[in-house]
N, C-alpha and C positions, 0 to 999 in steps of 0.2 A: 748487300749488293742487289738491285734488281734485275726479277726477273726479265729472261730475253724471251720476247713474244715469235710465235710460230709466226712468220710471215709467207705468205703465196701470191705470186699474179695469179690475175684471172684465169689469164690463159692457160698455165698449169693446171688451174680446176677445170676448166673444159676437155682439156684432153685425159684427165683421168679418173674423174670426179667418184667414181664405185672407193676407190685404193684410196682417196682421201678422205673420204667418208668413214671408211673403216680405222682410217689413222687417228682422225677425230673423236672417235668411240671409244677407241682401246685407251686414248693419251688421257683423254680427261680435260686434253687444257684446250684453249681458245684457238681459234687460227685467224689471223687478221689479212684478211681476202684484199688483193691492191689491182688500182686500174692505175694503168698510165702513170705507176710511181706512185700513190698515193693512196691511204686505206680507203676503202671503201665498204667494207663489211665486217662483218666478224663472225665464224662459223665455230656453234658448239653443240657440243652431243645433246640430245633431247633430254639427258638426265641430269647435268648439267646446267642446264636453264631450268629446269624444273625447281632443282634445288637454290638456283640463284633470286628465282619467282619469291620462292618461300620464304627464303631471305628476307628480302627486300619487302614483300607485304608484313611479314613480323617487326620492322624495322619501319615503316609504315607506321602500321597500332604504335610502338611505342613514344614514337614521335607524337602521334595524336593526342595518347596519354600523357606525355611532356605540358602539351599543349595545354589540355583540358586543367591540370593539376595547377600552371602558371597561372589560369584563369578561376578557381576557386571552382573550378566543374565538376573537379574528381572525387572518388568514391573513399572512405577507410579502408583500411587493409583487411580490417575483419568482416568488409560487407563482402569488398569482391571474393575471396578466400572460401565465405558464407555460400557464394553463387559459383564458383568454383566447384566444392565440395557438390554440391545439389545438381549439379550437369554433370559430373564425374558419374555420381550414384545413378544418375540414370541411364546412362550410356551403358551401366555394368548390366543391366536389368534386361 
């Protein structure tokens, strides 16, 4: 079944915007901000976007590497692994 999205008119986040701010933080989930009926925004915790960023840019790279690999671009498993291993080691140092 899916989920049911937080929805708010605007007007609700104007007259109390601190108290849904902090509802936003604690909940975790989305809040879909509506003008006149109809979404207009969508409000999430700063950590929340943070990790949905990171997401989507690793998911980004992999797509690229899709990409590269369909076109005869991409590397062996044991070079990248090679260059893996040698950015590891140095990060430890």
């Amino acid at each position: 079944m899916a989920k049911l999205l937080n929805i708010l008119p605007v007007t609700d986040l104007r007259q109390d915007a601190a108290a849904i701010l902090k509802r936003v933080c604690r909940s975790k989930e989305p809040l879909v901000i509506t003008q006149r009926g109809r979404a207009a925004a969508v409000l999430l915790s700063a950590e929340v976007y943070q990790q949905a960023e990171h997401e989507r840019q690793l998911l980004r790279l992999l797509a690229r590497g899709e990409k590269e690999i369909a076109e005869g671009k991409g590397y062996d498993l044991e070079t990248v692994l090679a260059e893996a291993d040698a950015l590891l080691g140095a990060e430890e140092r």
